[in-house]
N, CA, C and O atoms as a GROMACS GRO file, in nm:
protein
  168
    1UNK      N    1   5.108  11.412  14.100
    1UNK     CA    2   4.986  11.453  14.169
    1UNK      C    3   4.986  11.401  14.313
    1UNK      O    4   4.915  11.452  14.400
    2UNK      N    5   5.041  11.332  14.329
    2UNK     CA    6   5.024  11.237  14.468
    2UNK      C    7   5.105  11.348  14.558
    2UNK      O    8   5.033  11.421  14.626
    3UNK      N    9   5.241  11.368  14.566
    3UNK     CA   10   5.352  11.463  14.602
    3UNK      C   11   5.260  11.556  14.603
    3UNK      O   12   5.213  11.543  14.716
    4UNK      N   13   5.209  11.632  14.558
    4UNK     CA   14   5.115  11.739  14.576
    4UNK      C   15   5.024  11.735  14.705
    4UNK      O   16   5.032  11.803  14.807
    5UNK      N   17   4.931  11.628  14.669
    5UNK     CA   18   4.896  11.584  14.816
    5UNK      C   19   4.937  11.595  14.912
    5UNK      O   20   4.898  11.641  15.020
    6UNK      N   21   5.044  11.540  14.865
    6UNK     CA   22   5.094  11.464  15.050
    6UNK      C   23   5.129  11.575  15.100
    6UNK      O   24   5.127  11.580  15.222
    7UNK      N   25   5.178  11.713  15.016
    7UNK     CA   26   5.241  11.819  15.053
    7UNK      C   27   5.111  11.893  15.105
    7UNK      O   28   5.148  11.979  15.185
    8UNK      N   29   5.025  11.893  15.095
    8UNK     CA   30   4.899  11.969  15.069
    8UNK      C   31   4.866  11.942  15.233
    8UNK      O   32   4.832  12.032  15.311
    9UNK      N   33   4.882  11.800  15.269
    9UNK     CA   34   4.836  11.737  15.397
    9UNK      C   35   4.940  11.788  15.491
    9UNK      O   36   4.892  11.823  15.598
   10UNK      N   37   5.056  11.800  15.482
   10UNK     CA   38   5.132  11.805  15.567
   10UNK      C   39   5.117  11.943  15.564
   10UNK      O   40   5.046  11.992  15.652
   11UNK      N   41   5.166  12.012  15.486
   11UNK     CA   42   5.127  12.164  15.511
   11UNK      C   43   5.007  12.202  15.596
   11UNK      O   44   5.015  12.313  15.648
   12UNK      N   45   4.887  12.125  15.623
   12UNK     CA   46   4.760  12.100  15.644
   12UNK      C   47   4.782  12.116  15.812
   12UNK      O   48   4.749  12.208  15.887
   13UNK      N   49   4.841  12.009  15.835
   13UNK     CA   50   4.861  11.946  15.971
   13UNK      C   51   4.982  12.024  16.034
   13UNK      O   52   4.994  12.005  16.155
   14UNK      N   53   5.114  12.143  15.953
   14UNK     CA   54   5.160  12.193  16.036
   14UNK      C   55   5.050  12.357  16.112
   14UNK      O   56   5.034  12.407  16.223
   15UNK      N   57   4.998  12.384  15.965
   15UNK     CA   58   4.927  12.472  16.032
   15UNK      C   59   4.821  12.479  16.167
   15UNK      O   60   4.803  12.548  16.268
   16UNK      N   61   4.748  12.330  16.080
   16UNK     CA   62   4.687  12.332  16.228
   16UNK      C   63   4.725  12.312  16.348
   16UNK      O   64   4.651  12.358  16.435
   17UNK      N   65   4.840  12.245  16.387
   17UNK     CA   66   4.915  12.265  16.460
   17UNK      C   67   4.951  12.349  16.514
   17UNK      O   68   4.925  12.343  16.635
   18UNK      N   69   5.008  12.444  16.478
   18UNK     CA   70   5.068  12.579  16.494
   18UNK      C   71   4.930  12.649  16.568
   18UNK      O   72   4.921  12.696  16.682
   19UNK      N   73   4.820  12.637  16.455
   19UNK     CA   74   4.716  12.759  16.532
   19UNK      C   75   4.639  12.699  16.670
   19UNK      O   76   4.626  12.775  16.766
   20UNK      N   77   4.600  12.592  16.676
   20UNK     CA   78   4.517  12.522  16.791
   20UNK      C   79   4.591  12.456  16.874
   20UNK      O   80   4.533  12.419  16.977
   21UNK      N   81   4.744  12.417  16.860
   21UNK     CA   82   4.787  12.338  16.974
   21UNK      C   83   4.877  12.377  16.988
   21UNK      O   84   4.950  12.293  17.039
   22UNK      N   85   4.945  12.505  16.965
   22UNK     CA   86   5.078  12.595  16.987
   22UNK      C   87   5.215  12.494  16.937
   22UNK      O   88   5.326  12.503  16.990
   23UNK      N   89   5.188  12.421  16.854
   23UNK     CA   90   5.334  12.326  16.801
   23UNK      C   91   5.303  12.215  16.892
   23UNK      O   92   5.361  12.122  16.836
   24UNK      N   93   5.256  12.174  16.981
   24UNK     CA   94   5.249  12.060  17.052
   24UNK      C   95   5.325  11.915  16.994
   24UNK      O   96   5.425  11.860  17.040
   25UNK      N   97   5.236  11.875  16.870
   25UNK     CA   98   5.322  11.745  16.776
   25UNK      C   99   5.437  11.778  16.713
   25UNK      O  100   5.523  11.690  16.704
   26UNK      N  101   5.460  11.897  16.662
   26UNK     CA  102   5.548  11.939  16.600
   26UNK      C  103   5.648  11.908  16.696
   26UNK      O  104   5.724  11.814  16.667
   27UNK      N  105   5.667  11.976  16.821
   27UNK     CA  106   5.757  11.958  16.933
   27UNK      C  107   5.792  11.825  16.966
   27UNK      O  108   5.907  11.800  17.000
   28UNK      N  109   5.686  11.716  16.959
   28UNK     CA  110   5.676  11.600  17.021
   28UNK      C  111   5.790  11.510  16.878
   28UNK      O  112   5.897  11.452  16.893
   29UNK      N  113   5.708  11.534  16.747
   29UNK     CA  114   5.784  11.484  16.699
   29UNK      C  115   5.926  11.558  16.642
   29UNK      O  116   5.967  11.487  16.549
   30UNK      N  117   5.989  11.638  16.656
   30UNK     CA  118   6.095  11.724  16.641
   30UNK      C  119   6.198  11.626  16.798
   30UNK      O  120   6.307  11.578  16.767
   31UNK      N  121   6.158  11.612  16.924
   31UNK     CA  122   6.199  11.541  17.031
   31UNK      C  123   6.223  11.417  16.998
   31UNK      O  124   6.328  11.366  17.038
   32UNK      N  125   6.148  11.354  16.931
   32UNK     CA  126   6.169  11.202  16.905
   32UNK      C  127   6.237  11.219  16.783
   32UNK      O  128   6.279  11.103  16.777
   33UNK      N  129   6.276  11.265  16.694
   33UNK     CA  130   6.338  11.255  16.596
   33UNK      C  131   6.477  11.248  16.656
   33UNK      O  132   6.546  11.149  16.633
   34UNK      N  133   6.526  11.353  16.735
   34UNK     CA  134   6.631  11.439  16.836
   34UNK      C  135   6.674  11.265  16.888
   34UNK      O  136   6.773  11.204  16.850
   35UNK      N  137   6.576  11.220  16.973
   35UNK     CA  138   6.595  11.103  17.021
   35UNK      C  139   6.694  10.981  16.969
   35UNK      O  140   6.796  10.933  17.018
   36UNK      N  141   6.602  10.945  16.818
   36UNK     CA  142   6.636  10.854  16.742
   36UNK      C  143   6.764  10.870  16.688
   36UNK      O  144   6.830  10.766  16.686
   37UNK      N  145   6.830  10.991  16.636
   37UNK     CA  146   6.931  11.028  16.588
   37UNK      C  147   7.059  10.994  16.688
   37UNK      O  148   7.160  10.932  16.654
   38UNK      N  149   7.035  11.045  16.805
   38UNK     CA  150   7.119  10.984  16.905
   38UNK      C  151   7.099  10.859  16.941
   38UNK      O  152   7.212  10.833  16.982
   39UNK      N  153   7.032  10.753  16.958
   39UNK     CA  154   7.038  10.616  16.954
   39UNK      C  155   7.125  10.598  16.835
   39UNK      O  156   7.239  10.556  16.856
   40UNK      N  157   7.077  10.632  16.668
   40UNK     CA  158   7.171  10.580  16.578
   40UNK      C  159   7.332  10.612  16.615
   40UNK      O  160   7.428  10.542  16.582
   41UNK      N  161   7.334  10.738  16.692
   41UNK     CA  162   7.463  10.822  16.660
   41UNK      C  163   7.503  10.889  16.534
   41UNK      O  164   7.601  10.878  16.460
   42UNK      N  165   7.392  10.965  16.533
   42UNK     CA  166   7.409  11.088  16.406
   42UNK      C  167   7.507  11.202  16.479
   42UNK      O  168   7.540  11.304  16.418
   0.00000   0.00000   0.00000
């Protein structure tokens, strides 16, 4: 039940995303992920 949730929320937060801030966080965090991976050297 929890996994459900959390899926429920995140699904939640890409949409809203998508409709009111054109991807804005999505972008931001998709960049910093990008970031981190190259510090590790992925």
């Amino acid at each position: 039940m929890r996994y459900v949730i959390a899926v429920c929320i995140v699904t939640g937060f890409l949409i809203w995303d998508g409709a009111y801030n054109n991807g804005h966080y999505l972008d931001m965090l998709v960049r910093e992920l990008r970031n981190l991976a190259r510090l590790v050297g992925i």
